[in-house]
N, C-alpha and C positions, 0 to 999 in steps of 0.2 A: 435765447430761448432757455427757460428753465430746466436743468435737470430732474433725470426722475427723484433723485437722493434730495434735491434742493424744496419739488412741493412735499416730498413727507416729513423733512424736517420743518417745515413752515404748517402741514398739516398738525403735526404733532403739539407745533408751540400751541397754535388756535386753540386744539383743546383745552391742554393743559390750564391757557388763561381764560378759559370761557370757566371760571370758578364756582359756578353754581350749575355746571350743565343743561343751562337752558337754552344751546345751541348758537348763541349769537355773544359775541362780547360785548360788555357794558362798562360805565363808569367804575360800579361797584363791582368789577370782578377787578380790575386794575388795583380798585383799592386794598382789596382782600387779600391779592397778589404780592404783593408791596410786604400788609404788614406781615404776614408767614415768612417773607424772606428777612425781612429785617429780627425777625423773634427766632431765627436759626443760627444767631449768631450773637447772641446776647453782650457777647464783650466787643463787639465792633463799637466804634465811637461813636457817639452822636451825629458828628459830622460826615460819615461814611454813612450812615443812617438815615440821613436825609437828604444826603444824594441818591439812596437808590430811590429814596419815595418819590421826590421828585423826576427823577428817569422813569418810575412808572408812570405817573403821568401825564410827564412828555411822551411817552408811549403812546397812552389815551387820548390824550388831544393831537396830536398827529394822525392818528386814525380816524379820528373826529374830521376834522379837518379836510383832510383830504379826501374822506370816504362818505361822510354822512350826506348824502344830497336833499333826502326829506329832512333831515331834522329830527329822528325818531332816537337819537343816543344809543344806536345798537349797530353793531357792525356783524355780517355774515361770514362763513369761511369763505368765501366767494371773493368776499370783498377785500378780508382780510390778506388772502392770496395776493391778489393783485397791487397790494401796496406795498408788503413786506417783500416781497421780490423785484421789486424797482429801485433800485441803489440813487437814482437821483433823487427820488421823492423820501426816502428811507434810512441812507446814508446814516446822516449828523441821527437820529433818533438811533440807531443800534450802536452808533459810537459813543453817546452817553449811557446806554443803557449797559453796556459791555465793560466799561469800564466802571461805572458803580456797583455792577455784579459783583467784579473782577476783585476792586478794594474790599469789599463786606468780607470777602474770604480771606484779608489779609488784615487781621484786629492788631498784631503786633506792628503791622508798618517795617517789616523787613523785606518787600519783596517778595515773597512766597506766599504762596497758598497751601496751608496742609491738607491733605487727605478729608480729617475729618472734619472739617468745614466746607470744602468743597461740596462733600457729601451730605453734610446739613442742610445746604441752600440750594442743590439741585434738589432733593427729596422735597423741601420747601414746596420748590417749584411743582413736583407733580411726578419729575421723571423715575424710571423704576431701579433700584439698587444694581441689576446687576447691569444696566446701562451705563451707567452713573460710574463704576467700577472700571468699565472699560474705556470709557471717555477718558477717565485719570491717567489709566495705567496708556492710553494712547499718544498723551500730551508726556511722554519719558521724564515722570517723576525722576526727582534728582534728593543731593543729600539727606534718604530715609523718608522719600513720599512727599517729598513739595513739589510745588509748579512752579515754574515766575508767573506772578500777576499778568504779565503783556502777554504768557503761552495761552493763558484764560481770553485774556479779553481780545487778543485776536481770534482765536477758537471760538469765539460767541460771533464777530463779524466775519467770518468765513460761515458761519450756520447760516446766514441773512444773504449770501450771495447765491445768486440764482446759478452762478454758469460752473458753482462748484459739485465737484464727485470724489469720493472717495476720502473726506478731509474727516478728522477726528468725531466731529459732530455727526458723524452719519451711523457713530457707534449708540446714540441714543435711539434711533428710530429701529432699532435690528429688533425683532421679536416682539416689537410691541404689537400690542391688539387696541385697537380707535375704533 
């Protein structure tokens, strides 16, 4: 059974990618999604560049997939709920998606993610600065405000587990208004 922490973090993402706020997500917010995060990070490679677009979407089409039953290319928060909270249907899609986040934050390829990229590509995403601030300083920044990449892209698939409480990610949904 879902945690209460686990639908508002899952509440929160659906917003965020529903990018035109027309209440259901669509191809083209996936797309939109994609390039904001890739253009927060201008020096990130090519090739870390098109893995996240790609991860987005494999996002889309897995949602696609396992949710569209008419055929309409729009998925609900309803629906969306119900996929991103099931680790067997969900799993392999947040673990490429996690770790191409993960990489974008890391342009130099030494393992770390600084502060002010991290906070480029969350912002990207939609989330609000002083969340964003506390998410960082909760994954214990090391040598002058880095992460390791793995504290990231684990911290993005503990956001996608249903049975989690209390984990770093829960510092995003604090104070927000949906």
């Amino acid at each position: 059974m879902p945690t209460t922490q686990a639908n508002d973090r899952v509440e929160l993402v659906f917003s965020l990618f529903d990018a035109d706020g027309n209440g259901v997500l669509e191809s083209a917010d996936f797309d939109l999604m994609g390039k904001r995060v890739i253009a927060a990070v201008p020096e990130a490679g090519d090739k870390a560049k098109s893995k996240m677009l790609d991860a987005f979407r494999r996002y889309w089409e897995t949602l696609v997939r396992e949710l569209d039953a008419n055929g309409d290319g729009r998925i609900s928060s309803e629906e969306f709920t119900a996929i991103v909270l099931d680790p067997q249907r969900f799993d392999a899609t947040v673990d490429e998606f996690a770790d191409a986040l993960a990489a974008m934050g890391d342009p130099d390829g030494d393992g770390f993610v600084e502060r002010p990229h991290f906070t480029a590509l969350m912002t990207a995403i939609g989330f609000q600065r002083p969340n964003i601030d506390a998410l960082f300083d909760a994954f214990v920044p090391v040598d002058g405000g880095r992460i390791p990449v793995s504290t990231w892209a684990d911290g993005i698939r503990d956001y996608y587990r249903p049975e989690k409480a209390g984990i770093p990610g829960d510092h995003l949904t604090a104070g927000t208004a949906r």
